[in-house]
C-alpha positions in Angstrom: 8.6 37.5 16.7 11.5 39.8 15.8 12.5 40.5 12.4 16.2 39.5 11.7 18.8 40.3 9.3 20.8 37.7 7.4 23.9 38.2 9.5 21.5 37.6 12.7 20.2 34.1 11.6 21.4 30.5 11.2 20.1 27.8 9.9 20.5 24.6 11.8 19.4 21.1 11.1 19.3 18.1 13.6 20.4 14.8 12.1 20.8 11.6 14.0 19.6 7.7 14.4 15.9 7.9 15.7 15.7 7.9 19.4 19.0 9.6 19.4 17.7 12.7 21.8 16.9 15.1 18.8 12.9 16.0 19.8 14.3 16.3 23.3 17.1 18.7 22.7 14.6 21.0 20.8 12.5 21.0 23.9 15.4 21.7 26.0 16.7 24.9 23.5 12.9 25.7 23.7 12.4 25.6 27.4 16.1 27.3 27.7 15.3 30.3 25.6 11.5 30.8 27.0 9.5 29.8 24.0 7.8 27.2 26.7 7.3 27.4 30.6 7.9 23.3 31.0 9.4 21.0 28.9 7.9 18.5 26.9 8.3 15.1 26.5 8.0 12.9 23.6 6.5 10.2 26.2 3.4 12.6 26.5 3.1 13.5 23.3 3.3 17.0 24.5 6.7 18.6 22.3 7.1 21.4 20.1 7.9 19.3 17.0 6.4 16.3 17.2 3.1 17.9 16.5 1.1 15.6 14.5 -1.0 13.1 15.8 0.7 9.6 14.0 3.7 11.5 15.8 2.6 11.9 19.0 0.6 8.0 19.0 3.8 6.3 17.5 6.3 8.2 19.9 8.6 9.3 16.9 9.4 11.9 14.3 7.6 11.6 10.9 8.0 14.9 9.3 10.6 18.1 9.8 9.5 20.4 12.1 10.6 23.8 12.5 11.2 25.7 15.8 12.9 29.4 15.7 15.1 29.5 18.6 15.8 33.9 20.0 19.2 33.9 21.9 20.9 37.3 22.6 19.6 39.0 18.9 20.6 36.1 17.2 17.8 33.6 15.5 18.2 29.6 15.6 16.3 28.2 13.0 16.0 24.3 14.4 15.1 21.9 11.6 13.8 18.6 13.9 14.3 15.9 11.6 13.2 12.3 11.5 16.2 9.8 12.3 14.1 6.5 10.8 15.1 5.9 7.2 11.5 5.6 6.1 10.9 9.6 6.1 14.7 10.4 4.4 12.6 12.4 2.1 11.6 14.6 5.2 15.6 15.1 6.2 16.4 15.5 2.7 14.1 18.7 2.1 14.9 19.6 5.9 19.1 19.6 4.6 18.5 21.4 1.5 17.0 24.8 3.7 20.1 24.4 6.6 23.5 26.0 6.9 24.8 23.3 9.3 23.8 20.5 10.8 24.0 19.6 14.6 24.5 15.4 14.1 23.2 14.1 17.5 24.0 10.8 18.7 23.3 9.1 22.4 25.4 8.2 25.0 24.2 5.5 26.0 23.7 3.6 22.3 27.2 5.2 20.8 27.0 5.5 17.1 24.4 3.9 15.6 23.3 3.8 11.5 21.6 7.3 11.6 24.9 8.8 12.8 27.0 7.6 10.0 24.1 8.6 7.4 23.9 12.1 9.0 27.6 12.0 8.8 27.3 11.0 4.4 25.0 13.6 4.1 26.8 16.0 5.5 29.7 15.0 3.2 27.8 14.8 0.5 25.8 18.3 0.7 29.2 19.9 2.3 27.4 20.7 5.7 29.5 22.3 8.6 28.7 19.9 11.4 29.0 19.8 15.2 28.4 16.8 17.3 26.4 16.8 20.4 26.1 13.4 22.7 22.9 13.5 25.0 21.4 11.5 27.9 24.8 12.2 29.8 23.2 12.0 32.9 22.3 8.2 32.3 24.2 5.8 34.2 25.9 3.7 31.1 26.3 6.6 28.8 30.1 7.3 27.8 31.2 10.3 26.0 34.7 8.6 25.6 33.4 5.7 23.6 31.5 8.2 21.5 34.4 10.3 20.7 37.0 7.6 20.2 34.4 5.5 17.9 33.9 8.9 15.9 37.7 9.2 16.1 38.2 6.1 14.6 35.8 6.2 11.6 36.7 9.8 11.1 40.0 10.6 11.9 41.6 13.6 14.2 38.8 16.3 12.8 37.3 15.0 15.5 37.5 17.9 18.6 35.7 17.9 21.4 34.6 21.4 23.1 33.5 20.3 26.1 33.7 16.7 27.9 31.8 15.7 31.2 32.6 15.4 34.5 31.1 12.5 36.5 31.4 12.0 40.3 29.4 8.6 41.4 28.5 7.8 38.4 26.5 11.1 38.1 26.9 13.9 35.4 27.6 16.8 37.4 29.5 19.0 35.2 31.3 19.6 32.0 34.9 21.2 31.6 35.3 23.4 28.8 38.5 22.7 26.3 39.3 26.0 25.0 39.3 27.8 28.2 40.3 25.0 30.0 37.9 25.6 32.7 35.4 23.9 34.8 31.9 24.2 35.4 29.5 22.4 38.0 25.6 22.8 38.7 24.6 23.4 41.7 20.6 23.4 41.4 20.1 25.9 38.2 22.9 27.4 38.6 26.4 27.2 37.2 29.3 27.6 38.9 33.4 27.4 38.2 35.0 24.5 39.6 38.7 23.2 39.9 39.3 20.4 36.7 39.2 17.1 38.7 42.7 15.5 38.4 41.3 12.1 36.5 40.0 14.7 33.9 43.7 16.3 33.3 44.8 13.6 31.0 41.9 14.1 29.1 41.8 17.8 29.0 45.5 18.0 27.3 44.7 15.5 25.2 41.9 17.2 23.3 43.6 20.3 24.1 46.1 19.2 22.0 43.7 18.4 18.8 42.0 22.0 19.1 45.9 23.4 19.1 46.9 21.4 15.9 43.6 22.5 14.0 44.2 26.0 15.1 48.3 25.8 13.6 46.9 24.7 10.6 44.6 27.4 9.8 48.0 29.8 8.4 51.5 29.7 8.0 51.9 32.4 10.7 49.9 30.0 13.3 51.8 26.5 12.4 55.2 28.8 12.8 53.8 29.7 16.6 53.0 26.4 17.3 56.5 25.4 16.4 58.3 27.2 18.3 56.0 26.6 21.3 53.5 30.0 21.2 50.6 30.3 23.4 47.5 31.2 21.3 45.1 33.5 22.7 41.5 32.7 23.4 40.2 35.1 20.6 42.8 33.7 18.3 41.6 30.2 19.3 38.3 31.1 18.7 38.6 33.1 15.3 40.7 30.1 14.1 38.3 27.4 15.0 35.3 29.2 13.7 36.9 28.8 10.3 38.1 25.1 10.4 34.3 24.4 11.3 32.9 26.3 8.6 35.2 25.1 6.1 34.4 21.6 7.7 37.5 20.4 8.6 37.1 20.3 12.3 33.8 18.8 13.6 33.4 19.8 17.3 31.7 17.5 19.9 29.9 18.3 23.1 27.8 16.8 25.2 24.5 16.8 27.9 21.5 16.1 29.3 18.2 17.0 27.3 16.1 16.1 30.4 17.8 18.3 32.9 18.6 20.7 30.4 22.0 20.7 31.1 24.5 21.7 28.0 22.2 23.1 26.4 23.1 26.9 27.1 26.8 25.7 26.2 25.8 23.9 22.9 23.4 27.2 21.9 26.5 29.4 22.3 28.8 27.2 20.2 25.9 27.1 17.5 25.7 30.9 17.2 30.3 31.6 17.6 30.9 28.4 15.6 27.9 27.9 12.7 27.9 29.7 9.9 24.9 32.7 8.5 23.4 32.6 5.4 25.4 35.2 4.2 28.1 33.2 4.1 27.2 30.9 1.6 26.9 30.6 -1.8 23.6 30.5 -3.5 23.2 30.3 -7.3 20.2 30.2 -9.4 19.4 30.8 -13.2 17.9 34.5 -14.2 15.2 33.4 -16.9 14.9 36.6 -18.6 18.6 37.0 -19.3 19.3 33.7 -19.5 22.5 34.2 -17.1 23.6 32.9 -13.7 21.7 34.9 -10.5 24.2 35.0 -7.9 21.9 35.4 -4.8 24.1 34.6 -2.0 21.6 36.0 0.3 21.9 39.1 -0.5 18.6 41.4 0.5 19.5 43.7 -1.6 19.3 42.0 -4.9 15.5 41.1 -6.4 13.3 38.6 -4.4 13.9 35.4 -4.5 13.1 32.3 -2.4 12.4 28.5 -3.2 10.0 26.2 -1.4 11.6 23.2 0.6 8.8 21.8 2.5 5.2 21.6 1.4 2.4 20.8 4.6 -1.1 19.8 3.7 -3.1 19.7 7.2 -6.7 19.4 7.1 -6.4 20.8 10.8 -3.8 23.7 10.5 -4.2 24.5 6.6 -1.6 24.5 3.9 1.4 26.3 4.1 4.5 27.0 2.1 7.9 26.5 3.7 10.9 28.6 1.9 14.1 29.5 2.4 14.7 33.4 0.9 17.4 33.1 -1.4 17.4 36.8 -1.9 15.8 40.2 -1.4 13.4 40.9 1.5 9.6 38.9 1.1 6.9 41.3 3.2 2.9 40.7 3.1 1.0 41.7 0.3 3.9 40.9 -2.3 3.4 39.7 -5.5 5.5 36.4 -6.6 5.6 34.5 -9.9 6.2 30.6 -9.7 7.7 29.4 -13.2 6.9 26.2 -12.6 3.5 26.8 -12.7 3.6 29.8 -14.4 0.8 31.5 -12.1 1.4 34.9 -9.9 0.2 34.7 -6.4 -0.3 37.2 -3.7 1.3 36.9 -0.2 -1.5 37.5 2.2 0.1 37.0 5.4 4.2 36.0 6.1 4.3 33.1 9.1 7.4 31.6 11.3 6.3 28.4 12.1 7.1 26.9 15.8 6.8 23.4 15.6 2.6 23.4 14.6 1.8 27.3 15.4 2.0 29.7 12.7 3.8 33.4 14.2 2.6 36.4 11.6 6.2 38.1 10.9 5.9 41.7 8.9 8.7 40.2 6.5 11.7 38.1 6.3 15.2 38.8 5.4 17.7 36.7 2.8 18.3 33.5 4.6 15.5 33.4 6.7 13.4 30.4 6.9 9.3 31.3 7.1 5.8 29.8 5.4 3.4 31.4 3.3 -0.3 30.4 3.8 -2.4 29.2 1.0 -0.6 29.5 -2.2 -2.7 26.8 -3.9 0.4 26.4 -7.0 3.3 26.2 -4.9 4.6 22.9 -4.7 7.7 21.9 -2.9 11.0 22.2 -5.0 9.4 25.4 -6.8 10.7 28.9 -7.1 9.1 32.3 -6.2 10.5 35.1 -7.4 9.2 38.4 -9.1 7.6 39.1 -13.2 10.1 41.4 -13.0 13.2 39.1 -12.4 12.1 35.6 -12.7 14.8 32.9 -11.2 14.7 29.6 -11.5 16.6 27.5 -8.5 17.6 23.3 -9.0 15.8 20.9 -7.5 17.3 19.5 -4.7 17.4 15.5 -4.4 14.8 13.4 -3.3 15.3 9.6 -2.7 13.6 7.6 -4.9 11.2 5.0 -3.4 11.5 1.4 -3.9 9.0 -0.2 -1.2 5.8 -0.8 -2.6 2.5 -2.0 -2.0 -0.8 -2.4 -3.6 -3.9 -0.4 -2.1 -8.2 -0.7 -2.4 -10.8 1.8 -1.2 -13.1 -0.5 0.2 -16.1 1.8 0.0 -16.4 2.5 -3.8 -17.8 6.0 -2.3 -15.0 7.3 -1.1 -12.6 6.7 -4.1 -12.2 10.1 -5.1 -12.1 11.3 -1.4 -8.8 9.3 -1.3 -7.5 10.2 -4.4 -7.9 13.9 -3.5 -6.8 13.2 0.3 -3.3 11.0 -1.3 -2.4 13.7 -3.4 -2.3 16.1 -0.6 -0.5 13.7 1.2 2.2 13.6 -2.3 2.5 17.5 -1.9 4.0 17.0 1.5 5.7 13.8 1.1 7.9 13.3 -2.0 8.8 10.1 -1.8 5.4 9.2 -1.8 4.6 8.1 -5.3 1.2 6.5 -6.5 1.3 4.5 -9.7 -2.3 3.4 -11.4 -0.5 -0.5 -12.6 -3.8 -0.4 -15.1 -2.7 -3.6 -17.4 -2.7 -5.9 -13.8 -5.9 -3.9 -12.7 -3.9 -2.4 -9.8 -2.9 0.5 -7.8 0.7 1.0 -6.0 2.0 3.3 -3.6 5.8 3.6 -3.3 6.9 4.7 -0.4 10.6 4.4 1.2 9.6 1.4 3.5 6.7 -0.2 4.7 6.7 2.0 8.4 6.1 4.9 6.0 3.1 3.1 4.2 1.0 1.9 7.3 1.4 5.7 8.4 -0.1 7.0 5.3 -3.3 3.9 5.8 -3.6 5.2 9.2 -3.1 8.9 8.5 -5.9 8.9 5.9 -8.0 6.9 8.4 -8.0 9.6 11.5 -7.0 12.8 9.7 -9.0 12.7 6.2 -11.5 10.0 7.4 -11.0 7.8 4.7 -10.0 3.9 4.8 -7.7 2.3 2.7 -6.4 -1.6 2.4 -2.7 -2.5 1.4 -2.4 -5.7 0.1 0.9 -7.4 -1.6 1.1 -6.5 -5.2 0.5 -8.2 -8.2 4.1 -9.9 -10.0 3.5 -8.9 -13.8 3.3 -11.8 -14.9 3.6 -13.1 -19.0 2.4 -15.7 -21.0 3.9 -17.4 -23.4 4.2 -20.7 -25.6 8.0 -22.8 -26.0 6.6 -25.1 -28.8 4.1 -25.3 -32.2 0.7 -26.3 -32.3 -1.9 -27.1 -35.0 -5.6 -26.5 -34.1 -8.9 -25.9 -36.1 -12.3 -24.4 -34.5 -15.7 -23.6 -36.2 -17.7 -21.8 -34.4 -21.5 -22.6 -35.3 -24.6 -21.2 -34.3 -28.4 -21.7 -35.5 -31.4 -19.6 -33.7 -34.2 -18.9 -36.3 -33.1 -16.6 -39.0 -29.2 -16.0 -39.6 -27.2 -18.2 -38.1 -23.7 -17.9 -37.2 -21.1 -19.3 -39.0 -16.6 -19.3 -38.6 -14.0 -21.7 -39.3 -10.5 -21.3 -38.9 -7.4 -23.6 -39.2 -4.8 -22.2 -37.5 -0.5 -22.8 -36.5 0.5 -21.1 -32.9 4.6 -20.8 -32.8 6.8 -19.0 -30.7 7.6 -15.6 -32.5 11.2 -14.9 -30.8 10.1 -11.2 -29.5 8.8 -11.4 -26.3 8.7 -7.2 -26.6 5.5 -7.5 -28.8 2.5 -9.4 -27.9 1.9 -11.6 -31.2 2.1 -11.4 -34.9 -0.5 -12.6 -37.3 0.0 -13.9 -40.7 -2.3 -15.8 -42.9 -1.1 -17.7 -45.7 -4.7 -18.5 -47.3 -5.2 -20.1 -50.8 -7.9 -20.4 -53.0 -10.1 -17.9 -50.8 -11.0 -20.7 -48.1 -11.6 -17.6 -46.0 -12.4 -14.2 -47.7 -10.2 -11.7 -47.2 -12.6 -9.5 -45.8 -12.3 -11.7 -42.1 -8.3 -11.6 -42.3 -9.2 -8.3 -39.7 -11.8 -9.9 -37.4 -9.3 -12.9 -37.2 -6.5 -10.7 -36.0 -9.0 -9.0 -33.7 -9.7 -12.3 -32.2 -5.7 -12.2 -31.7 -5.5 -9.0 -30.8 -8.6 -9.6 -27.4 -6.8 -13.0 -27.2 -3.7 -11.6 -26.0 -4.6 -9.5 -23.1 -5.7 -12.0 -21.0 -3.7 -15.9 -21.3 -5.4 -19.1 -21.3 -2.5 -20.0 -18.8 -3.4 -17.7 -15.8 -5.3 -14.7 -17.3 -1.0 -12.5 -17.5 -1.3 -10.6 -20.9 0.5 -12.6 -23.8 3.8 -12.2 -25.4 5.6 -13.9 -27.9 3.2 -15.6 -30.2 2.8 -16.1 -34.1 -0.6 -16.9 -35.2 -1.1 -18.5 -38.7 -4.4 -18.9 -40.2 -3.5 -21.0 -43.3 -6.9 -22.5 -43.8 -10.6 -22.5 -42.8 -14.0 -21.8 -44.8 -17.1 -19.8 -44.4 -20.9 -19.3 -45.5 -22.2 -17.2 -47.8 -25.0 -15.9 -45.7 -24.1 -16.7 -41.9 -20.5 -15.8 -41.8 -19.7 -12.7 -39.8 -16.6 -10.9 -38.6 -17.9 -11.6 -35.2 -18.1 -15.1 -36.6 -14.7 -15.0 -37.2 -13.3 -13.2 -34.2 -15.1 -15.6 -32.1 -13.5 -18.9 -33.5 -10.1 -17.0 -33.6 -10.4 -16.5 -29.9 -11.6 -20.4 -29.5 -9.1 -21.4 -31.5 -5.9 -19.2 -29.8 -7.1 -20.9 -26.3 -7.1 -24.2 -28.0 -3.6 -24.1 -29.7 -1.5 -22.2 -26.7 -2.4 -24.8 -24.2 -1.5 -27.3 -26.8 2.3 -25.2 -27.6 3.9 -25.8 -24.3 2.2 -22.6 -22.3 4.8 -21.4 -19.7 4.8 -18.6 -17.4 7.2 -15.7 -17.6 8.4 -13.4 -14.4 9.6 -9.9 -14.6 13.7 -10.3 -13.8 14.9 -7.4 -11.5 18.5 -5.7 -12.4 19.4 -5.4 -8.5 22.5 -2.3 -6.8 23.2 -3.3 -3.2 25.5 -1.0 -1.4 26.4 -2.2 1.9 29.6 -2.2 4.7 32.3 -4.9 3.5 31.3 -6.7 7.1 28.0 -7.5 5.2 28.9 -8.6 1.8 28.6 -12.5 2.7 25.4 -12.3 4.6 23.7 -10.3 1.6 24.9 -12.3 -1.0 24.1 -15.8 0.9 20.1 -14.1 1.0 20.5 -13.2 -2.5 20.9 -16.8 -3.3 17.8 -17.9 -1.0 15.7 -15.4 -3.7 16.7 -17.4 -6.8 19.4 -14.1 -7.5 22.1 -14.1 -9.6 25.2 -12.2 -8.4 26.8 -10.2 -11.3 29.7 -8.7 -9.7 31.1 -6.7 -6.5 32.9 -3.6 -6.8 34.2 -1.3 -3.8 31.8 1.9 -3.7 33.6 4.4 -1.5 34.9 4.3 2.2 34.4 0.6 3.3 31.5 -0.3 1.6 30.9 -2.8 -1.4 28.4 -2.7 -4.3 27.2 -6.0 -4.9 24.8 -6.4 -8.5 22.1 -9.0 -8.8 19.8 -10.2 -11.1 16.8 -10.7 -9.1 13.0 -12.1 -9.9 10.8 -9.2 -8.8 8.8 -11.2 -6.9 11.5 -12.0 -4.1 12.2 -8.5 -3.6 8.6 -7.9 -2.0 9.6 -7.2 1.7 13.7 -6.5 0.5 13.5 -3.6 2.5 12.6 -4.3 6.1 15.4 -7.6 5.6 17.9 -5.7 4.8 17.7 -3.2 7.1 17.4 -5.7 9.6 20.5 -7.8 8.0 22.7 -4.5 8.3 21.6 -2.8 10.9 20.0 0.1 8.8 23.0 0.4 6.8 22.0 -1.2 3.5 21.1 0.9 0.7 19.1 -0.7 -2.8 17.7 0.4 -5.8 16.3 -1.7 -8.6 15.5 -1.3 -12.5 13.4 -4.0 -15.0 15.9 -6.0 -16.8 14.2 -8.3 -19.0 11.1 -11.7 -18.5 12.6 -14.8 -18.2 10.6 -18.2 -17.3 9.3 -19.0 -14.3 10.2 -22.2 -12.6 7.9 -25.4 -12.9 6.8 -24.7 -8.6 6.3 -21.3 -9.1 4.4 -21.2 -12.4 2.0 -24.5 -10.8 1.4 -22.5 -7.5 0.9 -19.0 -9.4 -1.8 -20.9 -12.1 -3.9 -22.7 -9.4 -3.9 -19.5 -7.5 -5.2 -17.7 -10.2 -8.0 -20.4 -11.3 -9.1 -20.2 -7.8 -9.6 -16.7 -7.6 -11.3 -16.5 -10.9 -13.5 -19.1 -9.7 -14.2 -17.2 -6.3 -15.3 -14.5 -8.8 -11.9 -12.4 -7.2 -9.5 -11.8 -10.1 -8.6 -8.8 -8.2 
């Protein structure tokens, strides 16, 4: 593969609801610019990007995939992105390497949830954007509905290029807006046509919306405009490539990924239209001087470059994917990762196409490559020089909320999975694993539970290593609502010393249910030495960390030993300890035990049109609605208190109750007591699992 200069590249990211068309319109750039003979399809497993095997079983994208697209001395880097919201992490890191984004919807569904989240985050990372509609060749696709729905959520930036013609219900050309000209296939071929009369109304129409974009680009064009000038088509052009740089026009086009047809048209628009790296702005932190490092991807300034994708294969090795923020990276270069504060050498420079490494002799500032085997680099690190060390921020990762609870079933192979999950964390950051140790558990978070099942089976076929998921353990707390008064001794005789502790003690609530208990003695007369007070707190102290109720660690309780006595040759602190423990048992069954569950403080955000249906499920799960307060464009954010235990599964329902367009997060509030039915059915569960010898 060619080298390329900064001016010569751009940076192009595919966003859209899954099953939008994105995997096929790679395959048709692909097939159009002669990176492949014959076009894949996702049916056969057989794309560029969908390389990995869960990929290629499930049908879908899991993970971005990049595929450098050569088109008259100008490189496309295509960033294939996931459209289900499970692998957001994987569009996230995908959006913090692109220039522009290409949102890609299908005209046969409309716009769907993926679109308007591609749409929010290209607001909210400031992304140039065009539109593309696909399967135009289908017989119930529409381009009209697509535009007008756009239209109406987003106002007149809205502009198509191009629009379709259809004869008999068949795609069969396109017309083109800005030169007002028409184009028809005739086998491979494309040829001018006449603009069919029933597309006239149309063609002024969006005619018209280019025109009022281009006015408004300067004084000197809205005066034109006025007083009825004709722009040129250079003018037309110049002027539009700002307004969609600058993001306030948002062209649309259309085609067919199967037949490959708009394609050439959309790859064109892409390299007059989308912005180069050197256009942007790119600002890290010089750690030596302690000022700003403007890189702006300039190649002339020191080396720098951060990592935005991370991929751990144990077929195709580990590579590096960065994005050089500045300077020019060639094999054999030193770089220096503050983060880890190690200096690594780059063997060998790659461009990735989908899962096949190309060897490049370097890359230019803005380029997009991998660097094999640099066993520190993580992804949201920086490389840069000793020299000139630079320090980029971290771009944004959704944080995980879906979790579940996971055993290696062959005790063997636990550190085989532990080593295989944290490769699989390097590549996935929204993969988080949490060791639970006080409910003897371990979670994985993941962003829903698609995303979970495809790390189980990922570890299963690629790293040969089985895993169970199970739903999670509720931390659970014990705790007592009344006093009690209890007395033990315990008493043993076998030949020799014996074994001898007795304790009278009082079990009360102690009003913090932050600290586990509180032990005071209020002994007189030296009924119990002093020299036990510490083996009777000890007996607390194990007491505690497993109830009498259903074996939840204790909170809450003041122990009193006021009284007891001992012997002057078989009393022991293990005596002690042992009636203390005896005695705790005892006296919280006796002080109105009751059963605590961790209370969830609960941020919905959803579209007003779901407000009732949300809140009426909230209710169903024993939530408390706080409040509702308007969180941007049409959408509400309704705030819950929630037990923890109803939001197992929250997810996957509220996806389904919004049509993807949801969004949660959650934070520990505070315990609170669990009602009579669920505190029955959680203590009988438990007894019977200790009794089955399973307190797992």
């Amino acid at each position: 593969m060619n080298v390329y200069t900064t001016d010569k590249i751009r940076n192009v990211v595919l966003l859209g609801h899954g099953g939008a068309g994105k995997t096929s319109l790679v395959e048709s750039m692909a097939y159009l610019s002669g990176i492949t003979t014959r076009m894949g399809k996702v049916e056969d497993g057989n794309t560029i990007s969908d390389f990995g095997k869960e990929e290629q079983k499930r049908q879908i994208s899991i993970s971005t995939s990049l595929v450098p697209i050569e088109w008259n001395g100008i490189k496309i880097n295509v960033l294939d992105t996931p459209g289900y919201f499970d692998f957001i992490g994987e569009v996230e890191q995908a959006i913090s390497a692109a220039d522009a984004a290409i949102i890609v919807v299908s005209g046969k569904s409309g716009v769907e949830a993926g679109t308007e989240k591609a749409w929010e985050l290209c607001e909210k990372y400031k992304l140039p954007r065009m539109i593309y509609v696909t399967g135009m060749d289908a017989d119930n696709a529409s381009f009209k509905n697509v535009v007008e729905t756009l239209t109406e959520m987003y106002g007149k930036k809205i502009a198509p290029f191009h629009f379709p013609i259809r004869e008999n219900e068949k795609f069969v050309g396109y017309i083109n807006v800005i030169s007002e000209t028409g184009s028809r296939w005739q086998g491979k071929e494309v040829v001018e046509c006449e603009i069919p009369d029933y597309s006239k109304e149309n063609l002024d129409l969006y005619k018209e919306t280019l025109m009022e974009a281009v006015a408004e680009t300067s004084e000197e064009f809205m005066d034109r405009y006025f007083s009825g000038d004709t722009f040129s088509e250079f003018e037309i052009r110049a002027a539009l490539r700002t307004n969609v740089i600058n993001g306030t026009l948002v062209p649309i086009s259309m085609g067919s990924n199967t037949l490959c047809q708009g394609t050439y048209a959309l790859i064109d628009d892409i390299i007059k239209y989308l912005p180069s790296p050197e256009n942007k702005e790119m600002v890290g932190f010089n750690m030596k001087t302690n000022e700003l490092f403007v890189a702006n991807y300039d190649f002339a300034k020191a080396k720098s470059a951060y990592v935005f994708k991370t991929i751990v294969d144990p077929f195709i090795g580990k590579y590096s994917l960065i994005k050089v923020c500045s300077g020019v990276y060639k094999a054999g270069d030193m770089v220096y990762n503050k983060d880890k504060d190690i200096e690594e050498k780059v063997s060998k420079l790659y461009v990735l196409c989908g899962g096949k490494p190309i060897e490049v002799s370097e890359l230019h500032a803005g380029d997009i490559g991998a660097i094999p085997k640099l066993t520190a680099a993580r992804t949201g690190n920086t490389l840069s020089t000793k020299a000139t060390v630079i320090e980029y921020g971290k771009f944004e990762i959704s944080k995980p909320y879906t979790f579940m609870r996971y055993k290696v079933p062959n005790k063997n192979n636990i550190d085989k999975v532990a080593q295989a999950l944290q490769k699989l964390t390097h590549e996935d950051q929204t993969l988080k694993l949490v060791n639970d140790t006080e409910n003897g558990q371990t979670l994985m978070y993941g962003m829903g539970e698609q995303q979970l099942e495809i790390i189980q089976s990922r570890l299963l076929n690629e790293y040969k290593c089985e895993i169970e998921l199970k739903k999670p353990k509720i931390a659970f707390r014990e705790t007592i609502k009344k006093k009690s008064d209890v007395e033990y001794k315990y008493k043993k005789q076998s030949g020799g010393h014996g074994q001898y502790g007795h304790v009278k003690m009082r079990f009360e609530p102690s009003g913090d249910l932050e600290t586990p208990y509180v032990f005071e003695q209020e002994v007189v007369g030296g009924a119990v030495p002093k020299n036990f007070f510490p083996a009777v707190e000890k007996g607390m102290q194990e007491s505690v960390l497993k109830g009498p109720l259903a074996a939840y660690p204790v909170v809450g309780v003041k122990g009193i030993l006021y009284d007891g006595s001992a012997h002057s040759v078989d009393s022991s602190e293990m005596a002690f300890k042992q009636a203390t423990k005896q005695a705790f048992k005892k006296g919280f069954m006796e002080a109105g035990p009751i059963l605590l569950e961790p209370i969830m403080s609960l941020k919905v955000t959803v579209p007003d049109t779901f407000t009732g249906d949300v809140m009426g499920d909230l209710n169903k799960r024993r939530g408390r609605v706080l409040g509702m307060n308007v969180a941007g464009k049409g959408k509400q954010l309704i705030e819950a208190d929630v037990p923890m235990m109803e939001l197992l599964g929250y997810c996957t329902v509220l996806r389904s109750m919004t049509g993807g367009r949801g969004e949660y997060s959650y934070e520990f509030a505070r315990y609170e007591q669990a009602p009579s039915d669920i505190q029955t059915a959680e203590v009988t569960a438990r007894a019977n699992k200790v009794a089955e010898g399973d307190e797992e």
